[in-house]
MIFI-349755 format. One line per field, with one value per residue (C-alpha): residue in one letter; x, y, z. Coordinates in steps of 0.05 Angstrom, whole numbers. Each point is the difference from the previous one (the first is absolute). Layout:
res: (A, ...)
px: (X, ...)
py: (Y, ...)
pz: (Z, ...)
END
This chain:
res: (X, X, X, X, X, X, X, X, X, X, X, X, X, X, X, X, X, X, X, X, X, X, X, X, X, X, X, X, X, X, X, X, X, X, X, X, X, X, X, X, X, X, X, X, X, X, X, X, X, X, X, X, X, X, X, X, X, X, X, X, X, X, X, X, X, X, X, X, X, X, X, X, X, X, X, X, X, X, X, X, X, X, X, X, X, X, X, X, X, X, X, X, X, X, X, X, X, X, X, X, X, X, X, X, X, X, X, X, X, X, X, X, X, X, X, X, X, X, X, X, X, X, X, X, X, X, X, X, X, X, X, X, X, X, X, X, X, X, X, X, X, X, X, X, X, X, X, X, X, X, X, X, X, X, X, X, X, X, X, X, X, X, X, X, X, X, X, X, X, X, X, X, X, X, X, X, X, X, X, X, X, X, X, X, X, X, X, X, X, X, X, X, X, X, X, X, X, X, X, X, X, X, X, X, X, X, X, X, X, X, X, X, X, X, X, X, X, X, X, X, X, X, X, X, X, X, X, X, X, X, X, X, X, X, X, X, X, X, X, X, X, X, X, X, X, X, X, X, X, X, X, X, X, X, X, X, X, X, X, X, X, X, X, X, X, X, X, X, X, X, X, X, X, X, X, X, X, X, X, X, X, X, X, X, X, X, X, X, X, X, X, X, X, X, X, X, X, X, X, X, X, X, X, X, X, X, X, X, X, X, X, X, X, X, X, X, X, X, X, X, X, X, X, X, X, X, X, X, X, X, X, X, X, X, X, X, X, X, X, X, X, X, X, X, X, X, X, X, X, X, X, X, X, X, X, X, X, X, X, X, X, X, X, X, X, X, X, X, X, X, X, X, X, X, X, X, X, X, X, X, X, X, X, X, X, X, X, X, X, X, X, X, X, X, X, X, X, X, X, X, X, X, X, X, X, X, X, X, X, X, X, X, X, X, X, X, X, X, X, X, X, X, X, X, X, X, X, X, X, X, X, X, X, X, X, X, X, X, X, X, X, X, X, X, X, X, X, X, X, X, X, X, X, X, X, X, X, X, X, X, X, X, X, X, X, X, X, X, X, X, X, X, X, X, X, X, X, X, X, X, X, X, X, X, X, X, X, X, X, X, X, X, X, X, X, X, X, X, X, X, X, X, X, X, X, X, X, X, X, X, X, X, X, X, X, X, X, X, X, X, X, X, X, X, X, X, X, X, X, X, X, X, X, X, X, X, X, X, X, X, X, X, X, X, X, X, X, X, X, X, X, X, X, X, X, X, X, X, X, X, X, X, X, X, X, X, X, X, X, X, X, X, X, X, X, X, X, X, X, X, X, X, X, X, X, X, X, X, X, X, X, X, X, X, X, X, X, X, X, X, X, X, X, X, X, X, X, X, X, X, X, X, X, X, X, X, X, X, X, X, X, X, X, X, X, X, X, X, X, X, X, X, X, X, X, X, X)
px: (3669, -38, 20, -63, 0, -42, 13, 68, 3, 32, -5, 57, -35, -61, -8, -50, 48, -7, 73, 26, 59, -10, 57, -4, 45, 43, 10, -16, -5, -64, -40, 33, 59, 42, -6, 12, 2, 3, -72, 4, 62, -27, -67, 50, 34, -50, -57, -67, -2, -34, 38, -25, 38, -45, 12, -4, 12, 76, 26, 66, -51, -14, -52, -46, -71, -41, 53, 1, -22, 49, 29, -24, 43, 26, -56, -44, 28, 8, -76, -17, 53, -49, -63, 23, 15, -59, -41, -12, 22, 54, -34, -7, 62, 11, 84, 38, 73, 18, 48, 33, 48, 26, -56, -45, 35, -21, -77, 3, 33, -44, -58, 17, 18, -74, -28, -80, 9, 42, 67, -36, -7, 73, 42, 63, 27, 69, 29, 41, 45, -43, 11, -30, 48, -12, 35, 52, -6, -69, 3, 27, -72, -44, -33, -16, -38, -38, 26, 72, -21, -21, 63, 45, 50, -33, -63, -62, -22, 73, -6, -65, -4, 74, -31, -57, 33, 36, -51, -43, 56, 65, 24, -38, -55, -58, 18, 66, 41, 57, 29, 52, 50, 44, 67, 11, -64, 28, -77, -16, 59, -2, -1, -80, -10, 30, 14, -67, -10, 34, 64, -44, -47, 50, 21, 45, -2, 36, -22, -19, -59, -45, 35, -20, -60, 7, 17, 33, -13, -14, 77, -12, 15, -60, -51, 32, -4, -74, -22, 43, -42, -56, 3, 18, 73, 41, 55, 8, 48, 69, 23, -52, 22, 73, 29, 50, -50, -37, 72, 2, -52, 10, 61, 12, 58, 22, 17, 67, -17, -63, 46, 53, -53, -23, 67, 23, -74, 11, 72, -21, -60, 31, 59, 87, 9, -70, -29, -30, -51, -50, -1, -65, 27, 61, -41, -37, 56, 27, -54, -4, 67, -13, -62, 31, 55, 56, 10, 75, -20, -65, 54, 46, -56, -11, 69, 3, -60, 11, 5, -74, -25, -30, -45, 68, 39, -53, -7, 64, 12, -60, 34, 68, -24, -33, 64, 20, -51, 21, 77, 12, 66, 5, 24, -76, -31, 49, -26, -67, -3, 42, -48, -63, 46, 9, -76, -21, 50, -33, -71, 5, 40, -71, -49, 33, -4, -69, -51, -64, -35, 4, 79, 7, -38, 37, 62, -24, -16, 79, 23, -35, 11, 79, 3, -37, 51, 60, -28, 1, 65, 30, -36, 11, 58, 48, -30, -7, -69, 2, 16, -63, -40, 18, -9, -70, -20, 8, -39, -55, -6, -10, -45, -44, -13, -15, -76, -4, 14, 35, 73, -6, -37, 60, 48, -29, -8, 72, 21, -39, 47, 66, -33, -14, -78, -19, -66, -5, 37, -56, -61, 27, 26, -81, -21, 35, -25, -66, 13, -22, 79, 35, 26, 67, 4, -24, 57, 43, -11, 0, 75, 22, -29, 18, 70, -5, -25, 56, 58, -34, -10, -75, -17, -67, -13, 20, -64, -45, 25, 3, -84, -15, 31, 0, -76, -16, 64, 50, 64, 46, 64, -9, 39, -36, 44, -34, 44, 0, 21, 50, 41, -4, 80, -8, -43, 33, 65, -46, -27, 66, 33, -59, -9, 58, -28, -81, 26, 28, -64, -31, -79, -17, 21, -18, 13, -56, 4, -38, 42, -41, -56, -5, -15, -68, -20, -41, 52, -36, -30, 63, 42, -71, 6, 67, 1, -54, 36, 73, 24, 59, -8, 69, -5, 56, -15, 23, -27, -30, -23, -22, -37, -36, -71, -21, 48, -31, -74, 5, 56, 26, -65, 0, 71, -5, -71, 18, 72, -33, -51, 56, -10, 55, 76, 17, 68, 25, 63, 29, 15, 21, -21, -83, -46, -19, -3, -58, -42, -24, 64, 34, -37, 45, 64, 49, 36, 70, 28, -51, 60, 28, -41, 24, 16, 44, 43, 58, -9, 33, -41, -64, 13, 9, -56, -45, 33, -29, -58, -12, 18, -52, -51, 8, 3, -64, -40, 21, -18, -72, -20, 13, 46, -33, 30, -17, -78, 26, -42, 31, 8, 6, 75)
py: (580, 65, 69, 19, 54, 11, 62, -13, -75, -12, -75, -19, -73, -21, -66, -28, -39, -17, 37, 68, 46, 69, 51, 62, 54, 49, 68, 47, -56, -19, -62, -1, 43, -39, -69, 10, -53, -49, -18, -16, -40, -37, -13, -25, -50, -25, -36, -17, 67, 63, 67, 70, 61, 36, 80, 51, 64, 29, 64, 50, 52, 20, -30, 73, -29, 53, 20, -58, -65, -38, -71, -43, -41, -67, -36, 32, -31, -69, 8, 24, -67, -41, 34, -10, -68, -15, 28, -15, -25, -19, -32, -60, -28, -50, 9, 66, 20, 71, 37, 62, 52, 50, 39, -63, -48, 32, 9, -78, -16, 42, -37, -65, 19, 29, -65, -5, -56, 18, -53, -60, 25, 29, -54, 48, 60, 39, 56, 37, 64, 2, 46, -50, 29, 63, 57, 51, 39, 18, 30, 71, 1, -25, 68, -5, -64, -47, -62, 23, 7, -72, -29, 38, -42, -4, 24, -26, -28, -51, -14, -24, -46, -31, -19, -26, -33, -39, -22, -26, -23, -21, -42, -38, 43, -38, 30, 3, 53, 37, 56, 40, 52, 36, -4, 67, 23, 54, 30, -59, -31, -82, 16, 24, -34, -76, -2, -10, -56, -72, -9, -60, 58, 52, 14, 43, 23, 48, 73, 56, 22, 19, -56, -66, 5, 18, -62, 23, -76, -69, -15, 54, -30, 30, -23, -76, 5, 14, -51, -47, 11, 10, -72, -36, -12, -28, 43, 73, 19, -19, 73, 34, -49, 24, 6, 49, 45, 5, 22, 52, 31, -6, -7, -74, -33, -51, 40, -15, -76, 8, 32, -55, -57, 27, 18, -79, -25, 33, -13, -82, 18, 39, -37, 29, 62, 27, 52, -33, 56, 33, 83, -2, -44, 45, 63, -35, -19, 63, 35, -50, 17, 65, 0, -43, 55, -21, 42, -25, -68, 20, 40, -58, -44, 46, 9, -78, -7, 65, -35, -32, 66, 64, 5, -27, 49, 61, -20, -5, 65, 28, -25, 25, 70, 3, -14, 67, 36, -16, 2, 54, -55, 9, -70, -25, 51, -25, -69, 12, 40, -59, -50, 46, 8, -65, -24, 48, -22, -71, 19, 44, -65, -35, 46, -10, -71, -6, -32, 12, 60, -27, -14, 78, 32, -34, 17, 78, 4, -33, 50, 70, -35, 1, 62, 50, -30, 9, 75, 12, -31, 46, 65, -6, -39, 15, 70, -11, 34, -12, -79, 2, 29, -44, -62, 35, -4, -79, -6, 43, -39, -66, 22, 37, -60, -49, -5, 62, -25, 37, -6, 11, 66, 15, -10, 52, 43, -6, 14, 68, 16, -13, 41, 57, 8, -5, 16, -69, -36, 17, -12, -70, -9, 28, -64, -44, 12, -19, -65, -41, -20, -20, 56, -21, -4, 76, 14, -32, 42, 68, -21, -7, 65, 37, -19, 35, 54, 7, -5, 61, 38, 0, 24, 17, -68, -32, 22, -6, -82, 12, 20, -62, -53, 13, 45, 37, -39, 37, 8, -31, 19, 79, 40, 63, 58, 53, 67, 73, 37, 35, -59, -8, -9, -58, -36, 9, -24, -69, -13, -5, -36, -51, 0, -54, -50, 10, -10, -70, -19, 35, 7, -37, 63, 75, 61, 48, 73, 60, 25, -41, 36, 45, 65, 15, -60, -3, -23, -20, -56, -36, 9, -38, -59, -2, -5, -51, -39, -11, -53, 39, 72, 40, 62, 56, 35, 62, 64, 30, -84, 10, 64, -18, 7, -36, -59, -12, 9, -46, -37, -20, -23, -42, -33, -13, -30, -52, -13, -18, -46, -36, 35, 30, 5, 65, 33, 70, 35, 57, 49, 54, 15, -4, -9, -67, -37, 43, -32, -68, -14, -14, -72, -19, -18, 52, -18, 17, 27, 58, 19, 37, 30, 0, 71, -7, -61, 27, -11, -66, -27, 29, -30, -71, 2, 19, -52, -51, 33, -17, -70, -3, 29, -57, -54, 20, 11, -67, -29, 33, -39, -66, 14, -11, -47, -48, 4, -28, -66, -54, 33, 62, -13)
pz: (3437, 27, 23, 32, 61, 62, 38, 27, -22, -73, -31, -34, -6, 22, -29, 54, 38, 73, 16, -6, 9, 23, -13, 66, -23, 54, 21, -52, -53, -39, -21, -58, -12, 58, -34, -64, -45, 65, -5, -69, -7, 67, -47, -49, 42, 54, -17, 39, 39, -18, 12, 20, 33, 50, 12, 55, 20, -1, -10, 26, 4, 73, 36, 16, 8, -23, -59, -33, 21, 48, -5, 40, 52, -5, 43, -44, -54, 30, 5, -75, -23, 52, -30, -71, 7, 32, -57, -73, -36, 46, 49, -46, -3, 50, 4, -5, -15, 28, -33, 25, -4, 51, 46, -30, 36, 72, -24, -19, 60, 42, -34, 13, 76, 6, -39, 0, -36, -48, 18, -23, -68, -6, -36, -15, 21, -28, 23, -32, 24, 59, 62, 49, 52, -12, -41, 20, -63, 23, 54, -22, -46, 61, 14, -78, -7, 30, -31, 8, 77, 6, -35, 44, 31, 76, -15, 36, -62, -20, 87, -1, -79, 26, 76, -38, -62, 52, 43, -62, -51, 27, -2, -53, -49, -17, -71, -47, 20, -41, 17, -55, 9, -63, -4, -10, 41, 44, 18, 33, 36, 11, 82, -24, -59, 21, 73, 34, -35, 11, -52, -45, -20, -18, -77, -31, -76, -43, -8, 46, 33, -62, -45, 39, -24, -74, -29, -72, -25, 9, 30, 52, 71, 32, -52, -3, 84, 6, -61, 49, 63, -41, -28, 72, -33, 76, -22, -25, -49, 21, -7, 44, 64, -1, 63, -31, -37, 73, 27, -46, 28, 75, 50, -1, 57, -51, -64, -7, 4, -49, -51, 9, -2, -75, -21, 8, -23, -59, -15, 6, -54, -46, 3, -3, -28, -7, 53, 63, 1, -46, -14, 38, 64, 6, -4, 49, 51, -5, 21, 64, 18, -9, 42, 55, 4, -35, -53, -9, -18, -39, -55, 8, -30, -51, -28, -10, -47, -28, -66, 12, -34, 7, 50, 51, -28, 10, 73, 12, -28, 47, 55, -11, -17, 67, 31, -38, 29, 55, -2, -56, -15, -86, -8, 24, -51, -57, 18, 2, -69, -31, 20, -30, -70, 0, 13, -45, -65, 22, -2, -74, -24, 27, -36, -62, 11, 17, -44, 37, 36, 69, -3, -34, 54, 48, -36, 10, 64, 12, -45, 31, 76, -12, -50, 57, 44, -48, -14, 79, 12, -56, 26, 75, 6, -61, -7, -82, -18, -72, 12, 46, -47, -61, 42, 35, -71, -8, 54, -27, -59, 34, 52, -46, -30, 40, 41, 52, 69, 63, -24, -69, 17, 58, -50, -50, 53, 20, -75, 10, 55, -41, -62, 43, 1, 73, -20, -44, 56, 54, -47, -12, 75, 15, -48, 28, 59, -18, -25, 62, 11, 64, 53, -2, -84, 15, 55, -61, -47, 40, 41, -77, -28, 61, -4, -70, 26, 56, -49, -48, 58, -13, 68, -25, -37, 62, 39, -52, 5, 76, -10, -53, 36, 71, -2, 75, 31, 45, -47, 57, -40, -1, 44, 12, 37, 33, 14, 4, -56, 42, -5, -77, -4, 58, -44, -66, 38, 24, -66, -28, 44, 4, -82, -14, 57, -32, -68, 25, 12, -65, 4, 72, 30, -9, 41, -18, 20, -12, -50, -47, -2, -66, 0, 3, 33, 57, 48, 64, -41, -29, 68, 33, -49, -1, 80, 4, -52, 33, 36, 28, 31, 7, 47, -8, 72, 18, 31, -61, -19, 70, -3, -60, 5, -73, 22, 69, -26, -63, -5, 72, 27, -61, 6, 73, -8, -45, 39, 60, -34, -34, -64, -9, 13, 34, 2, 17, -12, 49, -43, 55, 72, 12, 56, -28, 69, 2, -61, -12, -31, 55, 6, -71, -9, -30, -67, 36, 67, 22, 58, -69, -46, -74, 0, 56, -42, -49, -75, -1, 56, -34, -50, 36, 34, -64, -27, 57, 1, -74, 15, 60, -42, -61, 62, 27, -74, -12, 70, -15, -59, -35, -62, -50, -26, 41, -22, -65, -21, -34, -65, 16, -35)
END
């Protein structure tokens, strides 16, 4: 076996053979670095085919022609894959397999659409996590890049390779088609990655985005699927056609009855008293309820297998702590930290158990997983720093020893948090982040470490998450209040009758004023970025709010800019009698009765209407944005 290289073409084997696989990396990825040890465990285990990977240009860097060199655009791509196949020395072979991953997928696809000959010679072609109907997630970076452009969901680009895929290929391909999602691939959803395709091409295999195609062995689903198409094998592996895995990863009608139909399946295999489902299926079924809404059923599933092990109990325990999120009821945290105790006693009873370095590392990863959790739970929940610490500390140990990946480096970076050096926490939050994970694993982390930040009060630390995770975005859960500092004692009076209903909802909301700013700062600056940041704009008019000329030249144009475009919730309080029919205010909606003023209310009713106020103003900072919580991926638990 050879590892020659030719420009962007690396041999893995190039045994003169009439057949070969080539491996097309995605977005950002490389020849090499993307597959791993695929190629060579594929070597391993498929005969009579020789095996390259084939590179191209990929970068996060800007595309500024004349700065550095740009990447080129997908059709440009499709026509280097047609130009390199139709050179040396792959020209030769007479039959072609073409493997590829993410962005890949749409250059081989746009290939094949264009043709020039190149269909007849095409034998095999899997797909895996590819965005063939676009991708959401790009579309925020489309002004950055090129490729990102073309992959947008709607673009020109996905309109015109899906009109012409169809017209050429459906329903029957003159070649073998498989297409593969990941289970836990929340970059590419299935609606992208396996709906434009007909159901007896579509896959499903463990892992996320960057995992599918990592094979750690030869038992790895992915590799044992492609040496199955590879050598013309009628069916697949049995676990990559499961109707249930492909549930858990889109809304599916028929849930309820696919859980049922595996449920009594597996009670007639396995015979009385054993469980009628694996860990893996009720993972699995869970997540289908789940995704087909029915988050009732989804935990009911999981507190029956509970028992099956670990990985059950963990997402159950995800699941119910989101429901504390949400609620703030103490009997679903108490639940929730039981079930990551009691995961976690499993797993260290595992580790010692273990005989070989593949059932230890798996043993860690169990172990920090449930320990962060444990650590959090203790910290935010039952308010016990020292517990959180000590058990921040287990998870340290495990994590640090285990291969680097996005968790283990979330979960060190977490332990910085509950040891107190925010400094270390951001460095290793900043690391993470370059480790080519999934968006939502990255939402994960920061909703965790923000909630950390929220109960220490770390105002400060909060931003600094707010820049890492969320970079450039409007922060749709500030409050900003703009107000004359002749009315000082009205605003003092607000914030504390608004503090109990924004420390309900901890981090996801924050009412920045200028009384932030340190001394010495430059203040127009922070009150700007602030401004342009908020979600939620509170106005405390009176005449002297009125008569302000730094308000109505740099903050008000601001506020009512981004409240007509949408932008931006607007809502003003009548502090005491002003012209305002006579400013652009009048278009919004007062925050209470503008017929009397607040000045003009007694104490008590002051008071009462602050007090709706307050209310009003949570309402509509939660209306603004998504809670957070519900960006949570699967294990973000």
């Amino acid at each position: 076996m050879s590892d020659t290289r030719s420009g962007e073409l690396n041999a893995i084997r190039r045994d003169g053979r009439d057949r070969a696989v080539i491996f097309l990396h995605g977005f950002t990825g490389t020849r090499d670095d993307t597959w791993d040890r695929f190629p060579g465990l594929l070597g391993t285990h498929l005969a009579g085919w020789d095996i390259f990977t084939l590179g191209y240009a990929t970068t996060m860097l800007p595309d500024v022609v004349g700065i550095w060199s740009a990447d080129p655009e997908l059709p440009i791509l499709a026509t280097m894959l047609w130009t390199e196949l139709q050179s040396p020395p792959l020209v030769s072979y007479k039959s072609l397999a073409l493997v590829a991953h993410s962005m890949g997928g749409l250059v081989v696809q746009r290939a094949l659409a264009n043709d020039g000959g190149l269909v007849g010679r095409v034998r095999d072609v899997v797909l895996f996590g590819t965005p063939s109907n676009g991708l959401r997630k790009a579309s925020w970076l489309q002004f950055w890049k090129r490729q990102l452009r073309n992959m947008a969901r709607d673009s020109d680009f996905i309109a015109g390779l899906r009109t012409d895929w169809r017209k050429r290929f459906v329903p029957n391909p003159p070649f073998q088609l498989v297409v593969v999602a990941g289970a836990s691939d929340q970059f590419v959803t299935p609606d992208s990655s396996l709906e434009p395709f007909d159901i007896r091409f579509q896959r499903v295999v463990p892992g996320n985005h960057i995992d599918i195609v990592k094979p750690a062995d030869a038992n790895a689903l992915s590799l044992r699927l492609l040496v199955s198409a590879l050598s013309n094998e009628v069916q697949p592996p049995a676990a990559t056609m499961s109707d249930l895995a492909l549930a858990a990863e889109r809304p599916t009608a028929n849930v309820e009855q696919l859980v049922d139909k595996y449920e009594q399946a597996g009670a007639q295999a396995r015979g009385l008293g054993a469980p009628a489902m694996t860990e893996a299926q009720v993972v699995q079924a869970a997540l289908a309820l789940e995704r087909a809404g029915d988050r009732t059923k989804a935990i009911e599933l999981l507190e029956r297998y509970r028992a099956l092990g670990t990985d059950v109990q963990g997402t159950l325990g995800g699941r119910i702590k989101r429901i504390w999120f949400e609620t703030e009821d103490p009997h679903d945290a108490h639940r929730s930290l039981d079930l990551y105790q009691h995961a976690l006693e499993i797993a260290e009873g595992d580790l010692k158990a273990a005989s070989d370095d593949r059932t230890r590392i798996k043993a860690k990863q169990q172990i920090y997983y449930h320990a962060i959790n444990v650590a959090f739970l203790e910290l935010v929940f039952r308010h016990e720093p020292d517990r959180a610490r000590a058990m921040a500390e287990r998870a340290a140990a495990a994590a640090s020893s285990v291969p680097e990946d996005v968790w283990s480096v979330a979960t060190l970076a977490e332990v910085e948090l509950y040891r107190g050096d925010t400094a270390a926490a951001l460095n290793r939050y900043r690391q993470m982040l370059q480790l080519g994970g999934e968006p939502w694993q990255f939402a994960s982390a920061g909703l965790q470490a923000s909630r950390v930040a929220a109960h220490n009060g770390d105002q400060a630390l909060a931003e600094e998450l707010d820049k890492l995770f969320t970079p450039g975005a409007r922060q749709l859960n500030r409050i900003f209040v703009s107000y004359s500092h002749k009315d000082k004692s009205w605003l003092e009076r607000l914030q504390t009758m608004a503090k109990p209903y924004l420390r309900q909802a901890e981090v996801e909301l924050d009412m920045w004023v200028d009384t932030r700013i340190q001394a010495g700062d430059v203040w127009r600056r922070p009150i700007t970025e602030a401004l342009r940041a908020a979600g939620v704009a509170v106005a405390l008019v009176s005449a002297d709010f009125l008569a302000s000329d730094f308000v109505w030249d740099h903050e008000m144009p601001e506020i009512l800019g981004a409240a007509k475009r949408s932008q931006l919730r607007l809502l003003w309080v009548y502090l005491s009698p002003a012209g305002w029919e006579e400013t652009p205010l009048k278009d919004f909606q007062a925050a209470h009765d503008t017929a009397r003023p607040l000045s003009a209310l007694t104490e008590s009713e002051r008071d009462e209407a602050l007090k709706r106020i307050a209310r009003e103003i949570k309402q509509a900072a939660l209306g603004a944005t998504a809670p957070l919580v519900q960006r949570e991926g699967r294990l973000a638990v």
